[in-house]
C-alpha positions in Angstrom: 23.3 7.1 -25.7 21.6 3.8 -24.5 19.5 1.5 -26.5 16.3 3.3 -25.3 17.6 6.5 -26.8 17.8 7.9 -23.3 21.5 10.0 -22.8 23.1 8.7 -19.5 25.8 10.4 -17.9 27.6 9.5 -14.6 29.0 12.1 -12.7 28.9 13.6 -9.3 26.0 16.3 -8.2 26.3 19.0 -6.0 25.3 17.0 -2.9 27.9 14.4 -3.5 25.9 11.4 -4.8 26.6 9.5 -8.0 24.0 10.9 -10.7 22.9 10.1 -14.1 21.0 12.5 -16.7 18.2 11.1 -18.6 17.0 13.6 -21.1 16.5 16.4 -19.2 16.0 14.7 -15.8 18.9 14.7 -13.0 18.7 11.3 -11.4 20.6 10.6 -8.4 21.9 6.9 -6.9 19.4 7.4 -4.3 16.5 8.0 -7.3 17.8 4.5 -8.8 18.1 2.9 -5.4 14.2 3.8 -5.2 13.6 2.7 -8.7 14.6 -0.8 -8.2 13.2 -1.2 -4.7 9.9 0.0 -6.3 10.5 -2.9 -9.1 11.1 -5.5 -6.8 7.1 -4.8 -5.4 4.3 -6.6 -7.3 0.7 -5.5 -6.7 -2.1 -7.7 -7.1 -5.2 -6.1 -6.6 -8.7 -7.3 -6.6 -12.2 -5.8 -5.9 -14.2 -8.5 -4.0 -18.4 -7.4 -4.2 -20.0 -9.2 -1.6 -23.1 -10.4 -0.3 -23.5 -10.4 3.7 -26.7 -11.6 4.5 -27.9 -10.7 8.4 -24.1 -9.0 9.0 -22.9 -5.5 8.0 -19.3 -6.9 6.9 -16.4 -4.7 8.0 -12.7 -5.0 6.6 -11.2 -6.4 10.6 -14.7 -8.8 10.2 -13.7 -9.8 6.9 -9.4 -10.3 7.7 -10.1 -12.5 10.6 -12.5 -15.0 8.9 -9.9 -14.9 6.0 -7.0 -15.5 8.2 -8.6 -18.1 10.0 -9.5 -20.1 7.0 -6.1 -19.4 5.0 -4.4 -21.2 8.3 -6.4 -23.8 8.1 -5.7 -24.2 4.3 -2.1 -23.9 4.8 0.2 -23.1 7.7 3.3 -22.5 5.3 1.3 -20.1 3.3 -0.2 -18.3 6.3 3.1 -18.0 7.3 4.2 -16.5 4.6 1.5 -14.2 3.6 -0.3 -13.4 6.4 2.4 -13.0 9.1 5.3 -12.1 6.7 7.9 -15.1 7.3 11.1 -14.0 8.5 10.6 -10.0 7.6 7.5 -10.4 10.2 5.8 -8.2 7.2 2.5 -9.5 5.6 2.2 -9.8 2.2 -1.1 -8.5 2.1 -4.5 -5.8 2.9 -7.6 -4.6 2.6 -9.3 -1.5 2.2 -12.7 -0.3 1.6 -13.8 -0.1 -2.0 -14.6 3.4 -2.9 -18.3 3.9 -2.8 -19.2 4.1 -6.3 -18.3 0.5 -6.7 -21.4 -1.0 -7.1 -22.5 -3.9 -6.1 -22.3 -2.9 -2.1 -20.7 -3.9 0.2 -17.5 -4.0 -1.9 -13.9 -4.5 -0.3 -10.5 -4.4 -2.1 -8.1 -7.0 -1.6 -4.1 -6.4 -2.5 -1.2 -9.1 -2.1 2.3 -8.4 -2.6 4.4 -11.4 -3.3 7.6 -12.0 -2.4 8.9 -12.3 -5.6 8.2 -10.4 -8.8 8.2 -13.9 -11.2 4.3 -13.9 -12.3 4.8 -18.0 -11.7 6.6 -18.3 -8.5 3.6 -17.3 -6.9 1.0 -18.9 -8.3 0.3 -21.4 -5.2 0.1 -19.1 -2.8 -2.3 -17.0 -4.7 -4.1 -19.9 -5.2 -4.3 -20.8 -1.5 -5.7 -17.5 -0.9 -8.4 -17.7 -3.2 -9.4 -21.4 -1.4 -9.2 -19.9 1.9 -11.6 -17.2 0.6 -14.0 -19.7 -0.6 -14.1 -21.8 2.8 -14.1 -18.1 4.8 -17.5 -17.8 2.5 -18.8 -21.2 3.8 -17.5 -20.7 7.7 -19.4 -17.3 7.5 -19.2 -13.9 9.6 -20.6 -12.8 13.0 -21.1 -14.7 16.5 -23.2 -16.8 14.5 -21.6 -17.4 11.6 -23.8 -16.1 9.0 -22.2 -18.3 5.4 -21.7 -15.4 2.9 -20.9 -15.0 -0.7 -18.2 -13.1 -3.2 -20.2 -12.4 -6.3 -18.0 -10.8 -8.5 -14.1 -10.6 -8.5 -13.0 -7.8 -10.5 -8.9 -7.4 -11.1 -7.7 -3.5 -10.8 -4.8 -2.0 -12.6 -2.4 0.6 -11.4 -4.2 3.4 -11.7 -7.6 1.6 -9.8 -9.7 0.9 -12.5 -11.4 -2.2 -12.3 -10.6 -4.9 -15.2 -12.8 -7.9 -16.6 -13.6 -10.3 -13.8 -10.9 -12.8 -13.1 -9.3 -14.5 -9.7 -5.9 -14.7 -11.7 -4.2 -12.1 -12.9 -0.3 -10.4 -13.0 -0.7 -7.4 -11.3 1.6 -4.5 -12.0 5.1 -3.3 -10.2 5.1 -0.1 -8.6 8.0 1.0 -10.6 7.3 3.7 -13.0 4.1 4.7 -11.8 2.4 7.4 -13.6 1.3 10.4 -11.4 -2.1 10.8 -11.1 -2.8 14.2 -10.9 -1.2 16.0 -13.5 2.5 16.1 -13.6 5.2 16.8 -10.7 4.8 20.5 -10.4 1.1 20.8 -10.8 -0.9 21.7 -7.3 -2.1 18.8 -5.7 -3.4 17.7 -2.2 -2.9 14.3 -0.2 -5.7 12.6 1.0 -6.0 10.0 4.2 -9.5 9.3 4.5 -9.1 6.0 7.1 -7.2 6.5 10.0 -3.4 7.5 9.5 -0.9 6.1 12.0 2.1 7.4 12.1 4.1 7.2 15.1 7.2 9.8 17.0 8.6 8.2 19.8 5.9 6.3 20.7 3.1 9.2 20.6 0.6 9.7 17.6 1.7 12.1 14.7 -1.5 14.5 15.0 -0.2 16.9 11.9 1.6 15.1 9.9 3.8 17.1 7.5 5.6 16.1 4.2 8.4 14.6 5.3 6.7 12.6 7.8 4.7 11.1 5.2 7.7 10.5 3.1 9.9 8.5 6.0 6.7 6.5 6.5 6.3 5.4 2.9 10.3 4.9 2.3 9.7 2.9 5.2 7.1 0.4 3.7 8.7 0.6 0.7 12.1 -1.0 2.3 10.1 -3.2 4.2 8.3 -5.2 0.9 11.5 -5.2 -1.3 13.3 -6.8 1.4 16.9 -6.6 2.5 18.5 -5.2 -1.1 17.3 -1.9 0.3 18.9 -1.7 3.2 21.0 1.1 1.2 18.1 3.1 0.3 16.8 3.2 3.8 20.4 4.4 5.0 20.0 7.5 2.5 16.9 8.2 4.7 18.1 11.6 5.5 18.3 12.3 1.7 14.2 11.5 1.2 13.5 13.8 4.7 15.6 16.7 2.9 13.7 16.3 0.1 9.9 16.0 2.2 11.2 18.9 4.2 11.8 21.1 1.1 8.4 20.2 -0.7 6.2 23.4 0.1 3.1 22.5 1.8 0.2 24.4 3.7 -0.9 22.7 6.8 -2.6 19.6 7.5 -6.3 20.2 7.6 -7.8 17.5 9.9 -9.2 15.4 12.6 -8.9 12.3 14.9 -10.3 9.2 13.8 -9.9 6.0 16.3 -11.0 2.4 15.0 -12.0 0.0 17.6 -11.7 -3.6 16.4 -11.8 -7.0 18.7 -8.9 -8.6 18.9 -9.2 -12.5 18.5 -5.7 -13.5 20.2 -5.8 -10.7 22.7 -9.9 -11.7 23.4 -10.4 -7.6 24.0 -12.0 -5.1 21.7 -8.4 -2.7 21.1 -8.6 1.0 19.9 -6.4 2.3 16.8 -5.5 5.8 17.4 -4.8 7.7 14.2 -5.9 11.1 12.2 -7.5 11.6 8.5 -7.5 14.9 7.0 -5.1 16.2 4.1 -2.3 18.1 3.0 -1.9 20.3 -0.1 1.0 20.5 -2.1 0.7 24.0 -3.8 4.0 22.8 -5.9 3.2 19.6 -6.4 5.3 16.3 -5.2 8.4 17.0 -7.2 11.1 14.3 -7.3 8.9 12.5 -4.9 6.3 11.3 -7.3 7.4 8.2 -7.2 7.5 7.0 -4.1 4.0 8.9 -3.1 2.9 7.5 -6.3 3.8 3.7 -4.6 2.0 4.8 -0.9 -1.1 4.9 -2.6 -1.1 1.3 -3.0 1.2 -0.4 -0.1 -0.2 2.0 2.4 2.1 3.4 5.1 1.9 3.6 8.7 0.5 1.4 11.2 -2.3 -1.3 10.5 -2.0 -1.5 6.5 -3.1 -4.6 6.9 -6.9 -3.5 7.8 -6.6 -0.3 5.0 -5.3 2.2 7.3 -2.7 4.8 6.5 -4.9 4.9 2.6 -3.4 7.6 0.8 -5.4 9.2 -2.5 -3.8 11.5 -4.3 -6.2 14.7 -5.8 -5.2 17.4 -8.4 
């Protein structure tokens, strides 16, 4: 028995990986290899209320005056957060607040940094918070219209927003609890922006289970960095496991976003679908990483709040 009371036993399962029990629970290496990519990911998320006078402020609108003025506070942090350094993968997004949050217009804004020490990251989340306040003073629109963040609200894991605060130290996406009842209970999976997920080149138009759960291993592997190049080699383990998850079929639509493209100087269209699926057995052993889409998004343009998944009972 370990310290935590917990019983752990290592053996070997029926599918050949290395397992451990933990009270009842049968947890396999590629569980744990999950488990500590999801706590290497630190979420800070913030709910920005705005006020936009003379422009109706959309999340593209909003990135690009950001980006601009976090470049011209600091190239190394720009570098860092907004391109992603070496992995090419930004350390941020941002999404739409839901509509109840009141004040409107209201946008969410997440960053994921590359380490999970509260203090090594202080500076850049600093920076970003600077380049928010000179994006407020360079303004939005063709004529640059100087707007204003009223309220800065911290949310916690399960989106709740906190006493209003610019610093904050976020959660991991380990241990998540699942929102909607536990891992057997009926559920449905809910993509209300566009959701872009890609097979050989061509737009997913259904997307089942285990399409959803390659994407989000995917981001997952991609924010934790190269310790998980194990976990994404056990890929045909989590597509298995998607594959066996009963579902009834996607129930949806095409939704395109058109944005303009600053270092392209065209307007480009986003292909993608929003609709849902319903898990009539609920998530099973995939709770976890589902649990961790919600917030990191999958898909292409996370960045701009696509591929948003909300999870209903």
């Amino acid at each position: 028995m370990n310290p935590g009371g917990r019983f752990e036993i290592v053996g070997w399962w029926l599918s050949g990986g290395r397992t451990r029990l933990e009270g009842w629970h049968v947890v396999g290496v590629e569980q744990r290899q999950l488990d500590s990519a999801l706590r290497a990911i630190r979420v800070k998320a913030w709910r920005l209320h705005l006020e936009t006078p003379g422009v109706a402020a959309t999340v593209p609108m909003l990135r690009g005056v950001w980006g601009a003025a976090l470049r011209a506070e600091s190239e190394a942090c720009y570098c860092r957060l907004f391109e992603g350094a070496e992995s090419e993968r930004p350390r941020y997004l941002m999404r739409p607040a839901p509509q109840v949050a009141q004040p409107a217009p209201a946008v969410e804004f997440l960053l994921f940094p590359a380490t999970t020490n509260v203090l090594d990251d202080r500076d850049d989340e600093e920076i970003a918070w600077t380049a928010w306040d000179r994006a407020c003073r360079q303004g939005l629109g063709p004529h640059r219209h100087p707007f204003r963040i009223s309220s800065v609200a911290p949310l916690a894991w399960d989106g709740s927003a906190l006493e209003p605060a610019r610093r904050q130290p976020g959660f991991v996406l380990e241990d998540l609890p699942w929102p909607a009842g536990t891992e057997e209970t009926p559920c449905r999976l809910e993509f209300p922006a566009p959701l872009r997920l890609l097979r050989q080149g061509k737009l997913i138009a259904s997307p089942t289970p285990a399409d959803i759960v390659l994407a989000a291993l995917h981001r997952v592997c991609a924010l934790a960095g190269p310790d998980t190049d194990p976990l994404w080699a056990a890929r045909r383990y989590w597509l298995e496991l998607g594959r066996a998850v009963p579902f009834e079929p996607w129930q949806g639509r095409r939704l395109d976003l058109v944005r303009y493209s600053g270092s392209q100087k065209t307007e480009v269209e986003l292909r993608g679908v929003a609709g849902s699926l319903a898990l009539p057995a609920g998530p099973g052993p995939l709770s976890p990483l589902l649990a961790a889409a919600a917030w990191i998004h999958i898909g292409k343009g996370t960045v701009m709040g696509l591929g948003q998944l909300k999870i209903t009972a």
